[in-house]
C-alpha positions as CSV (number, residue, x, y, z in Angstrom):
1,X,171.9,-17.6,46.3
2,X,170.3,-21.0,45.0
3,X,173.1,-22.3,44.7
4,X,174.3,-21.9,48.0
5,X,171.0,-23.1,49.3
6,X,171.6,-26.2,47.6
7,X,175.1,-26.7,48.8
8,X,173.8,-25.4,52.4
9,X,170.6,-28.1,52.2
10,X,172.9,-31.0,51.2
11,X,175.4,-31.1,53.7
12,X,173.1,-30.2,56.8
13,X,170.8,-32.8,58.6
14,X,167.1,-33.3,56.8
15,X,165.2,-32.0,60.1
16,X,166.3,-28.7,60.2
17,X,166.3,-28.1,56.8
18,X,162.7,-28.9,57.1
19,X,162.1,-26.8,60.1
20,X,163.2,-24.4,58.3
21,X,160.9,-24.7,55.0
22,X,158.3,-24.3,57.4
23,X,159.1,-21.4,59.1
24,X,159.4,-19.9,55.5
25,X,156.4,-21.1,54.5
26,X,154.3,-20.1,57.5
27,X,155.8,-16.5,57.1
28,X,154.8,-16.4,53.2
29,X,151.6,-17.2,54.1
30,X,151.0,-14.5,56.7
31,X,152.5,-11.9,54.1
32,X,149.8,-13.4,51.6
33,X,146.5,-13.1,53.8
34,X,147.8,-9.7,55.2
35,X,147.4,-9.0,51.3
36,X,144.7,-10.6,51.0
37,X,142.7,-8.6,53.7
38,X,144.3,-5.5,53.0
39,X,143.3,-5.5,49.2
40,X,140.3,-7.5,49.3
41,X,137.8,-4.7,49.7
42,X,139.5,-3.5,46.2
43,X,138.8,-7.0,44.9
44,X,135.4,-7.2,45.7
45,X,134.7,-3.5,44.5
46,X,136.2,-4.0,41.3
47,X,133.9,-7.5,40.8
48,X,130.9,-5.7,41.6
49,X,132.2,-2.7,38.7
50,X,132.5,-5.7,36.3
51,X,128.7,-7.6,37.3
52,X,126.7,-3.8,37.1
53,X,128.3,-3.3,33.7
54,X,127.7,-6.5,32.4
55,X,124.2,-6.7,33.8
56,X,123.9,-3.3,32.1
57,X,124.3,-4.9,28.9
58,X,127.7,-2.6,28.7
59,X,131.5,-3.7,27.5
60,X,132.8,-4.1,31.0
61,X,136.1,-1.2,31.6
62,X,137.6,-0.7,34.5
63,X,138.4,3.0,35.9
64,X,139.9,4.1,38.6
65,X,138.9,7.7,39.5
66,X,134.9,7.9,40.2
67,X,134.0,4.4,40.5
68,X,131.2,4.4,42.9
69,X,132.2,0.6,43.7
70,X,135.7,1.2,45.2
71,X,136.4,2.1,48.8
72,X,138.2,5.0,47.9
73,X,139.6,6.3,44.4
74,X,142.9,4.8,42.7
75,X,146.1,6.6,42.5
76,X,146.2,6.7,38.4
77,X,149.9,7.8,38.7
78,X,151.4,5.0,39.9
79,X,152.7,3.1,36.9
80,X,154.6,5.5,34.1
């Protein structure tokens, strides 16, 4: 698929190959703050796990199920 991209990109004018680019690009960055609001509750829920265990003097672990800091609780069977 690189390869024909390459092939593809060298034989067709410079504009629209860089009209395309940025199509691509400005979809990869919609995907990537669509992620990044969808999962930034998470992300902030899991930092404020990690500062009340370090401020507890404690070795800082993460867990999923009954963590007051997370929206909702983890799926644990996700990965095998």
């Amino acid at each position: 698929m690189a390869l024909a991209a390459v092939a593809i990109g060298s034989a067709v004018a410079l504009e629209p190959v860089w009209a395309l680019a940025d199509v691509a690009m400005a979809l990869m960055a919609l995907v990537n703050l669509t992620a990044i609001l969808l999962l930034g509750r998470w992300a902030f829920g899991t930092l404020a796990d990690f500062e009340s265990a370090a401020r507890a003097g404690r070795e800082p672990a993460f867990t999923a199920t009954g963590n007051p800091h997370l929206p909702r609780p983890l799926p644990t069977d996700v990965w095998p």
